[in-house]
C-alpha positions in Angstrom: -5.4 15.1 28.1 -1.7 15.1 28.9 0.0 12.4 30.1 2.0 12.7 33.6 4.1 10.1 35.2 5.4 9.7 38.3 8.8 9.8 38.7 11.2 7.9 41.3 13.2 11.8 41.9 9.8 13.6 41.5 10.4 16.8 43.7 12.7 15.3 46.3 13.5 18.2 47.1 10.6 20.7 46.3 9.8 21.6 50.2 13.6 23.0 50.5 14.9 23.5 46.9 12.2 26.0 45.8 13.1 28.7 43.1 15.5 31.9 44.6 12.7 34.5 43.7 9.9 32.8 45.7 8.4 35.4 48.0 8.7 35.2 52.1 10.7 31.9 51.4 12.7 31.5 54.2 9.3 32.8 56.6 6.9 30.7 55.1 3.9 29.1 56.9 2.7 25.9 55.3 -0.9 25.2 54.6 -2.2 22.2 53.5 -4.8 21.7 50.3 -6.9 19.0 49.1 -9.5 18.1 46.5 -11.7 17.2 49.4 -10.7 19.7 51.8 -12.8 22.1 54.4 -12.4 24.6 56.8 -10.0 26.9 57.9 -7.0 25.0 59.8 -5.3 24.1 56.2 -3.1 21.4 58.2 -1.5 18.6 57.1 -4.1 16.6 59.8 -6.9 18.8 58.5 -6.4 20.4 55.0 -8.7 22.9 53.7 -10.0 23.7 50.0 -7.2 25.3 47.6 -9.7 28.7 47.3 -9.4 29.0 51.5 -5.3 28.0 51.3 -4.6 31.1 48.8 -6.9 33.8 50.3 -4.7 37.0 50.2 -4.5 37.0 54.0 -2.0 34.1 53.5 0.9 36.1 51.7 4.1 34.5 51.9 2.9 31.2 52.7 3.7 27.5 51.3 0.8 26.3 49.7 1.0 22.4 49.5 -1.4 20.7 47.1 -2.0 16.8 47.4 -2.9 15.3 43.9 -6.2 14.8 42.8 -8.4 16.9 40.8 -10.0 19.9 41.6 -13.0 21.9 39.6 -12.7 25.7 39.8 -14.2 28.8 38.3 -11.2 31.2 39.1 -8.4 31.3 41.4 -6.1 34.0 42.5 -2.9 33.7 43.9 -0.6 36.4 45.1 2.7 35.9 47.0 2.5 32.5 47.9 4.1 29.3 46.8 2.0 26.6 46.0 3.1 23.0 44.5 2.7 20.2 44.2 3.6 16.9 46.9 7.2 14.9 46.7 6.9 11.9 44.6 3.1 11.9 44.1 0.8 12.5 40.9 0.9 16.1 39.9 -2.8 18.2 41.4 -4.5 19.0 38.8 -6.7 22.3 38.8 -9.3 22.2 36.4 -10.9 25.4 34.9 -14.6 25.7 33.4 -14.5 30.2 34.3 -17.4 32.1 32.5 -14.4 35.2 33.8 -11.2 36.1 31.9 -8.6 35.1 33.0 -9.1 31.6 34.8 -6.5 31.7 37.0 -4.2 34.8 38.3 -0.5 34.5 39.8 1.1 37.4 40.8 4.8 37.5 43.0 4.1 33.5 43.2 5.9 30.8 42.4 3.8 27.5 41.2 5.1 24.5 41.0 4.6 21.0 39.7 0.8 21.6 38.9 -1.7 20.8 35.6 -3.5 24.2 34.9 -6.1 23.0 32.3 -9.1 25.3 30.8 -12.1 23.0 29.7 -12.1 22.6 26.2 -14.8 25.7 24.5 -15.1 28.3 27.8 -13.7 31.7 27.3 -10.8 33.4 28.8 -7.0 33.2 29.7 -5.8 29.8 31.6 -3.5 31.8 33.7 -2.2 35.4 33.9 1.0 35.7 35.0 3.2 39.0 36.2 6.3 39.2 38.8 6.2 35.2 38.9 8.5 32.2 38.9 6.8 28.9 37.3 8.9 25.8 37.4 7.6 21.9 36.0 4.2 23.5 34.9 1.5 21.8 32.7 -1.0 24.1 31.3 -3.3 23.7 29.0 -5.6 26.5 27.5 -9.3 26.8 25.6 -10.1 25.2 22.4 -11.7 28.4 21.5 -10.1 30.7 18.6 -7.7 33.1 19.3 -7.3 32.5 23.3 -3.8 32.6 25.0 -3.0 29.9 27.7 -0.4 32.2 29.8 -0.5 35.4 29.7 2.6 37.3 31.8 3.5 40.9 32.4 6.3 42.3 34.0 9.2 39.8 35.0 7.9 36.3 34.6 9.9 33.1 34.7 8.9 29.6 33.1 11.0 26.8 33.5 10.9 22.9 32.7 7.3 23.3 31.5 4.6 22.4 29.0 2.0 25.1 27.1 -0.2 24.5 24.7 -3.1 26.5 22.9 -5.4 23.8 21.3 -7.9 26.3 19.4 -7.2 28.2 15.9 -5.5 31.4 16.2 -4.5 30.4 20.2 -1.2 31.8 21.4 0.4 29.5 24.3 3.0 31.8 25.7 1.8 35.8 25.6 4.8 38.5 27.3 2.6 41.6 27.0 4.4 45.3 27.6 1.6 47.8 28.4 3.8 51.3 28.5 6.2 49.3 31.0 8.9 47.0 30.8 8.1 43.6 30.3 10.4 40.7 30.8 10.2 37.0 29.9 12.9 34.3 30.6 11.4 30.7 29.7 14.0 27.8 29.9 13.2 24.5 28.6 9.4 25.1 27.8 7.8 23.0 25.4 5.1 25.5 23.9 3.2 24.3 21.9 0.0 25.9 19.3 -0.8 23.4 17.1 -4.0 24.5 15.0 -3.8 26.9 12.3 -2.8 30.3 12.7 -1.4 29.0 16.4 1.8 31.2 17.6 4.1 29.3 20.6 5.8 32.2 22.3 4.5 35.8 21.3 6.0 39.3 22.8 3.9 42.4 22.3 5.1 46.0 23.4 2.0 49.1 23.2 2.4 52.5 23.8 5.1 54.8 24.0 7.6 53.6 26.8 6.5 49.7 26.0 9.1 47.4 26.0 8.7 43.7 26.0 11.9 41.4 25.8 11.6 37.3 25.8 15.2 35.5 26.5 14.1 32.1 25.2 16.7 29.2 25.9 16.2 25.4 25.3 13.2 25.8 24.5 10.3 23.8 21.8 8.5 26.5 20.1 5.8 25.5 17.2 3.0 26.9 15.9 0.5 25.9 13.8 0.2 26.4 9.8 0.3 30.4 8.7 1.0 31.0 12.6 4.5 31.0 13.8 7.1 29.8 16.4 8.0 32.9 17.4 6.1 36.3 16.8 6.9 40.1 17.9 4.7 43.0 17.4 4.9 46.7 18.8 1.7 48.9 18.4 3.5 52.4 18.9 6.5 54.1 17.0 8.3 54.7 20.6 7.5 50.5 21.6 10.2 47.8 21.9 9.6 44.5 21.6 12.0 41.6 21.4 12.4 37.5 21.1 16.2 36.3 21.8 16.0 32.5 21.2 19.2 30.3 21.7 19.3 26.3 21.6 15.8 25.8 21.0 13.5 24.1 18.3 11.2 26.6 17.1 9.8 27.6 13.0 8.5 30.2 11.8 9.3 33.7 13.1 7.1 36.7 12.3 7.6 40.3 13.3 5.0 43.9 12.8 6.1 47.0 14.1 9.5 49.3 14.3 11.6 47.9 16.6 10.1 44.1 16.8 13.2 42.2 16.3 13.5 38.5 16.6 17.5 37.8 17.7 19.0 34.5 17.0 21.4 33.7 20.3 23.0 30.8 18.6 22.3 27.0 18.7 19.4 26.6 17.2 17.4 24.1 15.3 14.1 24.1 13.1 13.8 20.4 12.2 10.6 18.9 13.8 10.8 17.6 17.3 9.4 14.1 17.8 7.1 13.5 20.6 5.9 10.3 22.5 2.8 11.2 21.5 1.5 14.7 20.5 -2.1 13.5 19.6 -2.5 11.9 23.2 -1.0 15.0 24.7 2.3 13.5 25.8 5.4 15.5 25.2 8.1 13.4 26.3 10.7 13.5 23.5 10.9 10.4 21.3 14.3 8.3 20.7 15.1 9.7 17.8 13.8 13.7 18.9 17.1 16.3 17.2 16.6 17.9 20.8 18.4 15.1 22.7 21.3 16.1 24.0 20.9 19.7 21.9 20.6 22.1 24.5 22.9 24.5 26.5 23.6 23.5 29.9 23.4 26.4 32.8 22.8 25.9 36.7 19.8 27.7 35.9 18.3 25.0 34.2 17.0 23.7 37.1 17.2 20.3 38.8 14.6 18.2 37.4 12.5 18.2 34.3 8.4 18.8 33.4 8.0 14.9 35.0 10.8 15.4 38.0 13.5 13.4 36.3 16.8 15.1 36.2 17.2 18.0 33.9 20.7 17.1 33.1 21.6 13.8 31.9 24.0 14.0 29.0 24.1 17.4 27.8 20.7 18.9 28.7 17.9 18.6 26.1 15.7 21.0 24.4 12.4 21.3 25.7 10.5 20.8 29.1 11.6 16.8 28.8 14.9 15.2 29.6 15.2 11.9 27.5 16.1 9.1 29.8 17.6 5.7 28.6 16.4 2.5 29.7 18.9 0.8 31.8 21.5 -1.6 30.6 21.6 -5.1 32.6 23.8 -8.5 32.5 23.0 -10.9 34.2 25.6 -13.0 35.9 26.7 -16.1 37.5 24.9 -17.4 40.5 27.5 -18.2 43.7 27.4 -19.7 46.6 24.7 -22.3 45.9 23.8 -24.7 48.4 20.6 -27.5 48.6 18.5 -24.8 49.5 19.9 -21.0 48.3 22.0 -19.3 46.1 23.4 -15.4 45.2 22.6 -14.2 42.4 24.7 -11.5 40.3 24.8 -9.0 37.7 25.5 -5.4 36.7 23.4 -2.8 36.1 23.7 0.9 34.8 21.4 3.2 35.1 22.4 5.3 32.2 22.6 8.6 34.3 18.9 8.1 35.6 17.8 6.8 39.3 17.4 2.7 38.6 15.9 -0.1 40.6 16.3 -3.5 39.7 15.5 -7.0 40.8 15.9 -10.9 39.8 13.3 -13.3 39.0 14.1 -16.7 39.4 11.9 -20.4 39.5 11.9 -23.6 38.2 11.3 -22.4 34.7 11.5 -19.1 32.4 8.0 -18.6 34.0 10.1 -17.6 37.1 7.3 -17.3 39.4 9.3 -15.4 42.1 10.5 -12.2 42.8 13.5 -10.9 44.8 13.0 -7.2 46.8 13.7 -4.0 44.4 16.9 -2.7 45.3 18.1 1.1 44.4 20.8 0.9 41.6 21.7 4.8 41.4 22.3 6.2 38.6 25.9 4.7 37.3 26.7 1.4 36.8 26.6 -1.0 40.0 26.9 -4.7 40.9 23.8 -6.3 41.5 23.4 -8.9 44.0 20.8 -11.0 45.6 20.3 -13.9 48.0 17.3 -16.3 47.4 16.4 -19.4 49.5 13.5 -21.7 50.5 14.8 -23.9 47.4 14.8 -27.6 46.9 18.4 -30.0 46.0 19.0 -30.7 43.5 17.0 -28.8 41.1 17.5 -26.4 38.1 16.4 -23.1 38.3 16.3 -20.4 36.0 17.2 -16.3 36.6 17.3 -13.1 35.2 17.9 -9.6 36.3 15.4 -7.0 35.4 16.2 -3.1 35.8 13.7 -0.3 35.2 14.1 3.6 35.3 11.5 6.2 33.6 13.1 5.4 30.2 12.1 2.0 30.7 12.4 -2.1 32.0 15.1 -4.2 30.6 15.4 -7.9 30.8 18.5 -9.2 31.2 19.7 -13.0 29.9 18.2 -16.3 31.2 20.5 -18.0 33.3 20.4 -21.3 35.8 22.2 -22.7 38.2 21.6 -26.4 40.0 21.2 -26.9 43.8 23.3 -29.4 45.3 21.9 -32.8 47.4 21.6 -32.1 51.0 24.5 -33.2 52.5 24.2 -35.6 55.3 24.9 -34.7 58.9 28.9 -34.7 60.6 29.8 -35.8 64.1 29.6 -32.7 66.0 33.5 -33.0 66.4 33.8 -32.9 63.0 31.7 -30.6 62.1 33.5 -27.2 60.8 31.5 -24.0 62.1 30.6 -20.9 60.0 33.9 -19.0 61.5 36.4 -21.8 60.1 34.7 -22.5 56.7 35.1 -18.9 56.3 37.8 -17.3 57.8 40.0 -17.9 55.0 38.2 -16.2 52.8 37.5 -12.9 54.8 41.2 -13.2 56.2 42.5 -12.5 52.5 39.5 -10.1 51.6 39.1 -8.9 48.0 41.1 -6.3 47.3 39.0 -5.2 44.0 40.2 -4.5 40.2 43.2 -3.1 39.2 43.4 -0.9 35.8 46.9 -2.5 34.8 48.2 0.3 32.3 47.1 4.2 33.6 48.4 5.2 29.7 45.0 4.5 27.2 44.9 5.7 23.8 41.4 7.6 22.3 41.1 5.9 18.7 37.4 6.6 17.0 34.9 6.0 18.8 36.6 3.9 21.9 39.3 3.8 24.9 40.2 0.1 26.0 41.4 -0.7 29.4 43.1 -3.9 30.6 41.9 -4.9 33.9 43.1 -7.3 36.3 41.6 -9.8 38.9 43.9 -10.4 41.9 44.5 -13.9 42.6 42.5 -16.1 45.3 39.5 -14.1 44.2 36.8 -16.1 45.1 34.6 -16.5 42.0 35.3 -13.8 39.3 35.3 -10.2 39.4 32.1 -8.8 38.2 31.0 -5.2 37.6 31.4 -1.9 35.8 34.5 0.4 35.1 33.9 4.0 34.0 35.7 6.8 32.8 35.0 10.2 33.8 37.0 13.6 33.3 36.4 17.2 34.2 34.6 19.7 31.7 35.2 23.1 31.6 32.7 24.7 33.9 30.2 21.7 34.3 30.8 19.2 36.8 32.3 15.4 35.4 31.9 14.3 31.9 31.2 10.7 31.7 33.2 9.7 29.0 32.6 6.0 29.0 30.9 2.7 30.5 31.4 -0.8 30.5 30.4 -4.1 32.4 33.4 -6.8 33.0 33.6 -10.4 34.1 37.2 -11.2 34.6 38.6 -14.8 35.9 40.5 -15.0 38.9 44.0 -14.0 38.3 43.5 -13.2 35.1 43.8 -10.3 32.8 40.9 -8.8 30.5 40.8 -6.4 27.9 37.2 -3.9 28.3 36.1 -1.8 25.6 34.7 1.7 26.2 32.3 3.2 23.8 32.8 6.7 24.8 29.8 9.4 24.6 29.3 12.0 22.6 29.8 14.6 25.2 33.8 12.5 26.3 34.2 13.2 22.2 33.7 16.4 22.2 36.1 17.0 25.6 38.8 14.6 23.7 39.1 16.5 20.5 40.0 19.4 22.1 43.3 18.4 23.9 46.5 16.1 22.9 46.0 14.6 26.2 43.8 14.4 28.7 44.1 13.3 32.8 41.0 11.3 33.8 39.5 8.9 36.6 39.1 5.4 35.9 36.4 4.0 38.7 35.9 0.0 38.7 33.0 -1.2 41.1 33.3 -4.8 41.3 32.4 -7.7 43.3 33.5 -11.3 43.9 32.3 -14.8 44.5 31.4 -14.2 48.2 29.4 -11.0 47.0 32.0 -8.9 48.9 32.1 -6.2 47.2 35.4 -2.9 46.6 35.9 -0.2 44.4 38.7 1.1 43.0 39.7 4.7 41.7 43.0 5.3 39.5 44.0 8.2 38.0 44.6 7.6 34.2 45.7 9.7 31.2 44.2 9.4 27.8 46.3 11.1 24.4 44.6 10.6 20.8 45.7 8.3 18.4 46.1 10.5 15.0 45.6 8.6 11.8 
């Protein structure tokens, strides 16, 4: 069974970002499915069964599918657009047919849904023509020589997962039948891994066939004496065609005059490495050669197969985007009293949406729990105020950050209530406004980058930062370098936390990323942004933008 997560960004936007080919899009009635559905009125209030939403009277309507699981025999759908709810488990639409094929889409577009076949029934998962599929999981027969998609005409797969379990199976079919037949899959993991199993196939018959297959960041392996990629043509006057560019694929195999397979540039053969391809999981492992391997194209889309975002670095190959676990420090607590303290960090979310929190008690237990907070998706100062504590005591903290590449634990830290202090004479005693008006009177004007000249030597770029004087506390947080691309928005050249005394300089060390190495070796010199996100003592927090310029040191 594959595995799906759910992810924090999963379809945000899928109600108003749906693909440009989707049919009647911008006059689209919505109707409402669910695995326990009935009746007619399909409404949010009242939804109905998926075979009622998708009758043919309901062309051009939005099909919206709460999770769940639902048994079918067949199911036809023809110019609708059905997907999948906004941050919710994918629906999952489970196939035991005795017909051929299981499922039909035709002028659709389907979106975030699990298409499986039961494992031994005959016939084609899902037959495809004139049809936009975009963070698809479908998974065919375990019979022999079965295809899991099967598409005529112009069909487009995107940010999805195929696979043909059985001997012999095909996942990915483009079939020309005397007409012009067009594929365009981008960053599809297809995968056919029994013997004699063939990924992406495109097969042109009779004598004005012509099937062509544009395959870009894309997995493609078959199984052993099967193939990658194959091409056949069954007729002298027949055209058939694979173009493959930044993908993973092995094994290419071609029958026919004019079956050509066309290498577009970029490519890779050595093995992919999965989470787990045995337990169905496709998500690319740490040390997977399609990290950061692929071309990236605004038609790439904006989220992966599990709705995390397609770009992160440079985009991967394949239907998963390889997310980082977040990077956390944990810092000093301020303004600690008998009974509550702040408590600070840094964060960075390593270019995926981040949460983080603190936990905090009397021991490394902890025991408590502050509120998740959103971190976004660059490097951030993390605060938070606890209370209900008791003087003088020791307690121990740490700040803990998660995003779908994982949790990180930051350090241990403590701090040490002070005794309750005993009462003043009302005259004397000072209210909130005078014990601190002089710190808001002077406000925190944030961290200054003291030299806008920085020198690119290896692997690094180092800053000197400064922390104005009066600063309450220190200056904590995370300075980052960023600099246009060519046609892509920002690179992120670099990141790096800082903790930086008051009035004091520092000197921060950028490891810059492959991506910033790429856009440095290509220019003497190069303008950038330097961004610094800090905070102080008081948790006041200011961010500061200076415009820096970065030549190469030669050796």
């Amino acid at each position: 069974m594959f595995t799906s997560r759910t992810s924090p960004l999963a379809l945000l936007t899928v109600l108003g970002a749906l693909l440009a080919a989707a049919p009647g899009a911008s006059a689209a009635t919505q109707r409402y499915a669910s695995p326990t559905g009935s009746g007619t009125a399909c409404s949010a209030a009242s939804p109905c069964s998926i075979t009622e939403a998708v009758k043919p009277d309901y062309t051009d309507d939005e099909v919206i599918v709460a999770p769940g699981d639902y048994p079918l025999t067949r199911l036809s759908v023809t110019g609708l657009n059905v997907h999948g709810v906004a941050g919710q488990p994918r629906p999952r639409l489970l196939f035991n047919p005795a017909l051929t094929p299981a499922m039909q889409a035709a002028g659709s577009t389907l979106r975030y849904l699990e298409i499986d076949q039961a494992p031994g029934t005959q016939g084609i998962t899902l037959g495809v023509s004139n049809s936009s599929l975009d963070q698809i999981i479908a998974r065919g027969t375990g019979l022999p020589g079965w295809r899991t998609i099967d598409t005529q005409y112009n069909t487009q797969i995107r940010n999805s997962i195929v696979t043909a379990p059985g001997s012999n199976g095909t996942a990915i079919w483009t079939w020309a039948n005397g007409v012009f037949a067009s594929g365009t899959y981008r960053n599809v993991t297809a995968i056919a891994p029994e013997s004699g199993g063939v990924a992406i196939h495109a097969d042109a018959t009779g004598a004005a066939g012509y099937a062509s297959v544009l395959a870009r960041n894309v997995i493609a392996r078959g199984g052993n004496g099967g193939a990658g990629l194959e091409v056949d043509t069954h007729n002298s006057g027949a055209t058939a065609k694979i173009t493959v560019g930044n993908s993973n694929w092995l094994g290419g195999s071609t029958s026919g005059t004019k079956a050509s397979i066309v290498d577009g540039g970029g490519n890779q053969s050595a093995a992919p490495a999965f989470v787990s391809a045995a337990g169905g999981d496709y998500r690319q492992a740490a040390w997977s050669p399609t990290i950061d391997a692929g071309l990236s194209e605004i038609f790439d889309g904006d989220f992966d197969v599990e709705g995390d975002p397609r770009q992160i670095s440079t985009v991967d190959i394949g239907a998963d985007e390889f997310v980082v676990a977040p990077t956390v420090t944990t810092g000093p607590a301020t303004a600690v009293t008998d009974h509550s303290a702040t408590l600070g960090g840094s964060v960075d979310g390593m270019s995926a949406p981040t949460s983080y929190h603190f936990e905090y008690g009397p021991t490394t237990a902890y025991g408590s729990v502050t509120p998740s907070a959103d971190a976004g998706y660059g490097g951030v100062a993390a605060a938070a105020t606890v209370g209900a504590l008791s003087p003088v005591t020791i307690y121990h903290y740490r700040l803990v950050a998660s995003n779908a590449g994982g949790v990180t634990e930051g350090a241990d830290q403590t701090f040490t209530t002070v005794a309750t202090a005993p009462a003043l004479p009302p005259a004397t005693t000072p209210s909130s406004a005078t014990t601190t008006s002089s710190t808001t009177r002077k406000g925190f004007a944030g961290v200054k980058v003291v030299s806008t000249r920085l020198t690119f030597s290896g692997r690094f770029i180092t800053l000197r930062l400064s922390c104005p004087h009066g600063t309450v506390g220190r200056c904590l947080g995370r300075t980052r370098l960023t600099a246009p691309g060519h046609k892509t928005s920002p690179i992120t050249l670099g990141r790096a936390g800082f903790s930086i005394a008051a009035g004091k300089q520092a000197r921060v060390t950028l490891r810059i990323s492959r991506a910033g190495r790429r856009r440095l070796s290509e220019v003497e010199q190069l303008r950038a942004k330097d961004t610094n996100a800090a905070r102080n003592g008081a948790g006041v927090s200011k961010t500061t933008v200076a415009a820096v310029t970065i030549r190469r040191r030669h050796r």
